[in-house]
C-alpha positions as a Python dict, from the first residue, in 0.01 Angstrom:
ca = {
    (1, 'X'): (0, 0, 0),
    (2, 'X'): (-74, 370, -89),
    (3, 'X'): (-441, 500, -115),
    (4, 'X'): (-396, 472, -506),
    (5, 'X'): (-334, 129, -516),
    (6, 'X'): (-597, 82, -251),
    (7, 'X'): (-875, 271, -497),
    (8, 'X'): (-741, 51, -776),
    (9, 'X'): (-778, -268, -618),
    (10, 'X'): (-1138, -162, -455),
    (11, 'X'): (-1267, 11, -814),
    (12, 'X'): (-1123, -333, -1004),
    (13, 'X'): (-1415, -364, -1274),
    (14, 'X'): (-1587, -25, -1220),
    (15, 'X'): (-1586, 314, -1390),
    (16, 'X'): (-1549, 624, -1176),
    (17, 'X'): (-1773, 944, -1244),
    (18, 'X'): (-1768, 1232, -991),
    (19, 'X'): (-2086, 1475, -993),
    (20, 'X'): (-2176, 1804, -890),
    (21, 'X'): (-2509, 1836, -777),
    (22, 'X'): (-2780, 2112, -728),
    (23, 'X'): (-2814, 2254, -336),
    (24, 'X'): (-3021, 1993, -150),
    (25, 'X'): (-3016, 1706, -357),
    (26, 'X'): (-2730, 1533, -154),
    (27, 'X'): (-3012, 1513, 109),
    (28, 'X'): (-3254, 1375, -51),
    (29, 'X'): (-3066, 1117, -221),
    (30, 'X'): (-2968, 1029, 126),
    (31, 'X'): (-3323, 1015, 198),
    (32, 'X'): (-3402, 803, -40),
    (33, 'X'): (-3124, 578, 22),
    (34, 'X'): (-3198, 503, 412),
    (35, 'X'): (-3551, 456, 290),
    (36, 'X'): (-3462, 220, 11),
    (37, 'X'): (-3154, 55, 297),
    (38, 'X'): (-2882, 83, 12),
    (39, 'X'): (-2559, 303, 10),
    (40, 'X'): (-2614, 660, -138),
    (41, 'X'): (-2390, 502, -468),
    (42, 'X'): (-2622, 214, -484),
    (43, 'X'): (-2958, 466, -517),
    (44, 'X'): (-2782, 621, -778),
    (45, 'X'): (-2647, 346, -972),
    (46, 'X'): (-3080, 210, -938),
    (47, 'X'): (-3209, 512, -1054),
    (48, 'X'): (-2972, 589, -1336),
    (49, 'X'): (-3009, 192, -1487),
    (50, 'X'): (-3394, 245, -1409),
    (51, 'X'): (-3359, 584, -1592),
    (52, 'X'): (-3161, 406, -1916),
    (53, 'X'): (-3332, 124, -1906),
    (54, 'X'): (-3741, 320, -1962),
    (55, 'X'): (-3619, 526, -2239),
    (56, 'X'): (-3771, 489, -2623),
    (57, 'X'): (-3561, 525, -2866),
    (58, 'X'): (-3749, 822, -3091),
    (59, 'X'): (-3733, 594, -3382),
    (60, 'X'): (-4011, 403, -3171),
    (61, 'X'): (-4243, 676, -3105),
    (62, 'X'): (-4247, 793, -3457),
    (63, 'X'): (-4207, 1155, -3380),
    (64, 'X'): (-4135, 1389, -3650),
    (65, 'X'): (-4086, 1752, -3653),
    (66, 'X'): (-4269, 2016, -3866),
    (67, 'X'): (-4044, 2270, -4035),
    (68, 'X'): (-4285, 2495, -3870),
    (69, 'X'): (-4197, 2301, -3496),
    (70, 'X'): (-3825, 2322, -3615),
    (71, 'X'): (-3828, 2673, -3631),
    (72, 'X'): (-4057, 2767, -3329),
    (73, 'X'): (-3863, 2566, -3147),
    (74, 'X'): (-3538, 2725, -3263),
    (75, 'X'): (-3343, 2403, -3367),
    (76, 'X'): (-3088, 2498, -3601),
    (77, 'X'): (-2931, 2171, -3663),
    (78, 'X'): (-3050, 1871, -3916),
    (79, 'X'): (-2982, 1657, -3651),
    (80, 'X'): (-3395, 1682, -3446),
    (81, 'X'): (-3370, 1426, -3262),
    (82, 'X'): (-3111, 1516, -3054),
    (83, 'X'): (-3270, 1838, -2962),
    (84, 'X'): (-3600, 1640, -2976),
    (85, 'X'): (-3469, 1457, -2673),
    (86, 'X'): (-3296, 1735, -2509),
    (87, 'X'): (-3621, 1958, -2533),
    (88, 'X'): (-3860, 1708, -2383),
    (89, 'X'): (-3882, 1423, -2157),
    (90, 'X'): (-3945, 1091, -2279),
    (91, 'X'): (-4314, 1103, -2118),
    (92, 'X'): (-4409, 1412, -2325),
    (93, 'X'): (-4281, 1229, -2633),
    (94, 'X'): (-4507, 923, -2551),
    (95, 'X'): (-4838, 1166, -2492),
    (96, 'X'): (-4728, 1355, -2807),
    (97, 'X'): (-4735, 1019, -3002),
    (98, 'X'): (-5080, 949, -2804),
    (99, 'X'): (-5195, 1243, -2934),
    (100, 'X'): (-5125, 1249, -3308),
    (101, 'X'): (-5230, 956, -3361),
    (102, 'X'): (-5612, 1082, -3226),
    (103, 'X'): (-5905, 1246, -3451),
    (104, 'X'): (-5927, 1596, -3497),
    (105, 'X'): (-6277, 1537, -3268),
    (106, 'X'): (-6075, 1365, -3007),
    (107, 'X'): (-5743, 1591, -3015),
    (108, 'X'): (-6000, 1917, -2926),
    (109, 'X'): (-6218, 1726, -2656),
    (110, 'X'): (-5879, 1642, -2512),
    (111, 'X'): (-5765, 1981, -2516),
    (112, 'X'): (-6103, 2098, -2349),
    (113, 'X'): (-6006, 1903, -2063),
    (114, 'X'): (-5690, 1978, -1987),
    (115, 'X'): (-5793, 2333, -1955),
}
């Protein structure tokens, strides 16, 4: 059997996906993995699902975009929500949501805090 048919036969229900990754991270997926005792594949495959699983679809948080956000934010496209999503993570979007939906009195002491 050639190493083609071998990959076939082991890969029988799976999709392949190579990645490149930044400097570093290799290592502390490995890391992770030994600390987690699964395969370096398996803490990926975890943390992706994890990843896909957590996100809120933007219809959900009821975020909407100012023309004036639009434009500081440089979107050109009708399409916000993709560039809503691309610009911040799905935690800022929940806090954002937090947020607008406080008082003006609230929003400021807030504000005064985080300072």
């Amino acid at each position: 059997m050639t190493n083609n048919k071998q990959n076939e036969n082991n890969d029988a229900g799976q999709d392949r996906f190579n990645i490149r990754l930044p400097k570093g991270t290799r290592d502390e997926i490995a890391k992770k993995a030994e600390e987690n005792q699964r395969s370096m594949n398996s803490e990926l495959v975890a943390r992706i699902l994890k990843t896909l699983e957590e996100e809120t679809p933007l219809d959900d948080l009821n975020i909407f975009l100012s023309d004036r956000e639009i434009n500081r934010l440089g979107i050109q496209e009708a399409s916000t929500e993709y560039n809503i999503q691309s610009l911040i993570s799905n935690s800022e979007l929940k806090m954002l949501t937090f947020f607008r939906k406080l008082t003006p009195s609230k929003k400021k002491a807030l504000l005064e805090l985080l300072r």
